[in-house]
C-alpha positions as CSV (number, residue, x, y, z in Angstrom):
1,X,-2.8,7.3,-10.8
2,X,-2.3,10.1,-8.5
3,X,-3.3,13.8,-10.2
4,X,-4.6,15.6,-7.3
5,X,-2.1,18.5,-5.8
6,X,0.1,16.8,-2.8
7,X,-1.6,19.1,-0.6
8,X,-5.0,17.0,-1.5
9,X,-3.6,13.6,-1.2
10,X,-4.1,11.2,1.9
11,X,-1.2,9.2,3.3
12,X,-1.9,5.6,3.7
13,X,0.0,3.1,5.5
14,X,-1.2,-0.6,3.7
15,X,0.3,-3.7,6.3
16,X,0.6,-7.3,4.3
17,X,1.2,-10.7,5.9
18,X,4.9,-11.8,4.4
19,X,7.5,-10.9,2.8
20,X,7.3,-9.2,-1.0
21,X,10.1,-9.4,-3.3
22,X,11.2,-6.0,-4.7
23,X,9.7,-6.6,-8.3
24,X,6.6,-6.0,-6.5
25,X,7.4,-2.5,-6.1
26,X,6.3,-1.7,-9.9
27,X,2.9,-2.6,-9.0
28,X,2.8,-0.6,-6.3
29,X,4.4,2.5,-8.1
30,X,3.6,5.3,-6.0
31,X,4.1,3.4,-2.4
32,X,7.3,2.8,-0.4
33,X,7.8,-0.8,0.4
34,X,9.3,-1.8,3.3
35,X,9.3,-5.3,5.1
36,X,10.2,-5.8,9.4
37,X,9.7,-8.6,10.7
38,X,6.7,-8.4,13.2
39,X,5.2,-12.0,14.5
40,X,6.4,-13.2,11.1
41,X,7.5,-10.9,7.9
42,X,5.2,-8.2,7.7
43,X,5.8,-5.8,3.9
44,X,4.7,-2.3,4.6
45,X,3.4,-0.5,1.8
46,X,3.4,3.6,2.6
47,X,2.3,7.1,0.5
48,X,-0.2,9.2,-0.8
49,X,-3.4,7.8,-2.8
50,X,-5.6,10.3,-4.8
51,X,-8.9,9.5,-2.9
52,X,-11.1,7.0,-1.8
53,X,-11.6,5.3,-5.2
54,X,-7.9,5.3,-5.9
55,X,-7.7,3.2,-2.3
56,X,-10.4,0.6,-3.2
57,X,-8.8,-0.1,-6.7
58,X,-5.3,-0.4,-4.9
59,X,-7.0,-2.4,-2.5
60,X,-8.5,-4.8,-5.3
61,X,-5.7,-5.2,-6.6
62,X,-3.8,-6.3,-3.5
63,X,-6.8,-8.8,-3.3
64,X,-6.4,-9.9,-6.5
65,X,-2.7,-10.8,-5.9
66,X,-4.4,-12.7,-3.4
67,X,-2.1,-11.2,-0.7
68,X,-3.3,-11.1,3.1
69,X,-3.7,-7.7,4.3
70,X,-3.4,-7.3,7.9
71,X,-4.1,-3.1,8.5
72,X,-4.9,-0.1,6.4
73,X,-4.4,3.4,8.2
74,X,-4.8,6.8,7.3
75,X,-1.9,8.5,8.1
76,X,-2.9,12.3,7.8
């Protein structure tokens, strides 16, 4: 997914509503996965996505999981 230099990557900080077993974490390859507890479980998903189309596809695909996403911040 990710083929630009580090240099030219964003850091992206994805928040989800509840808490994601670790299997998730192939899906989310590239991402560190973290869940805190935060009103309720929060999982944290955090790291460097190649651009803006790489973001909406990871973003579909957190949609299409049907998960609740609560924030997305650029970290840089």
């Amino acid at each position: 997914m990710i083929n630009k230099p580090t240099s030219d990557l964003h850091r992206y900080q994805i928040k989800l509503e509840g808490r994601l077993d670790h299997c998730w974490a192939e899906w989310f390859e590239n991402l560190t996965m973290t869940t805190h507890l935060q009103n309720g479980e929060i999982t944290t998903l955090t790291g460097p996505v190649a651009d803006q189309a790489a973001l909406r596809g990871l973003l579909n695909q957190i949609w299409d999981f049907n998960l609740a996403i609560i924030a997305v911040t650029r970290l840089d």
